[in-house]
N, C-alpha and C positions, 0 to 999 in steps of 0.2 A: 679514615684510612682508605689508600685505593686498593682496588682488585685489578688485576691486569689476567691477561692469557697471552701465553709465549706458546708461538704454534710455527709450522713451517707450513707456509703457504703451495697449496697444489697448484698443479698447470689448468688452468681455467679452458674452455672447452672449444673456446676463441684463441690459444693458443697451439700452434704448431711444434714451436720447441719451448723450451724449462729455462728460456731466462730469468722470470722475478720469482724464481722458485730455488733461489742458493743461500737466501737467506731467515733466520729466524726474526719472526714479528713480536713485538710486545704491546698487547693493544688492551687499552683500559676498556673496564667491561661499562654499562650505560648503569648509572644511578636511581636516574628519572625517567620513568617508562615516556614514549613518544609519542605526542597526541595529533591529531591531525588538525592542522593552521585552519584556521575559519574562510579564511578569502579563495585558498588556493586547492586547497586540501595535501600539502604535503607534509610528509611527517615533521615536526619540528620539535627538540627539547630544549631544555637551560645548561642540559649538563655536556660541554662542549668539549671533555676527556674523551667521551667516545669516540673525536673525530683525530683523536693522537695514535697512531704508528711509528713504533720506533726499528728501525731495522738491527737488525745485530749479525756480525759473519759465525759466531757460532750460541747455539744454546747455552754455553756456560756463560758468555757473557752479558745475555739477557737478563741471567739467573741475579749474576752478580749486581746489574743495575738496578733490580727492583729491590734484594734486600742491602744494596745501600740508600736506596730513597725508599725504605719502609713502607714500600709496595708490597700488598699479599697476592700471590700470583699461584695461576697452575699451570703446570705445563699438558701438553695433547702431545702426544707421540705421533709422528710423520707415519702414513700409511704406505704400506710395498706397492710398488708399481708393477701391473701383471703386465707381461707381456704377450700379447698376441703376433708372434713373429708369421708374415707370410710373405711369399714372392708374386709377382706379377702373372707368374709361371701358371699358377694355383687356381687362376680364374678361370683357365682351358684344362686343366685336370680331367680326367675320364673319371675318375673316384667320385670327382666332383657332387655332393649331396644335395644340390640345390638346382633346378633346370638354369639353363641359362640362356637371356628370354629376346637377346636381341640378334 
């Protein structure tokens, strides 16, 4: 039987804005730990599930796909996005707690 993990993908640290972050992922977990190839040395397995991504526009419908294909699945809760809101303004501030060195 597969295991999968239905998660919503964060904004990676190379992106600017939250485009491939609207949808939920179903992504089968690795069976066969990853050995390192002889010739090349990169990781390489047999179990070629882990290279399966399934997109979904909402978590229920992930849910739905794995127990109709008798996938056992967890879901990971989406984490809050803090906001650091600040102005342009804020860098010349007098309050400013930081010298400012140029």
């Amino acid at each position: 039987m597969s295991e999968a993990k239905i998660y919503k993908p964060s904004k990676t640290s190379m992106q600017s804005g939250r485009a491939k972050t609207a949808n939920w992922i179903l992504e089968f977990t690795r069976k066969a730990p990853a050995i390192p190839e002889p010739l090349m040395g990169w990781q390489s397995s047999g179990d070629t599930q882990k290279q399966v991504k399934i997109p979904f526009p909402t978590k229920e419908a992930a849910i739905q796909y794995a127990e109709k294909h008798s996938v056992d699945y967890q879901c990971v809760k989406p984490q809050k996005r803090k906001l650091n809101i600040k102005t342009y303004a804020d860098n010349f501030s007098s309050d400013r707690k930081v010298s400012w060195t140029h």
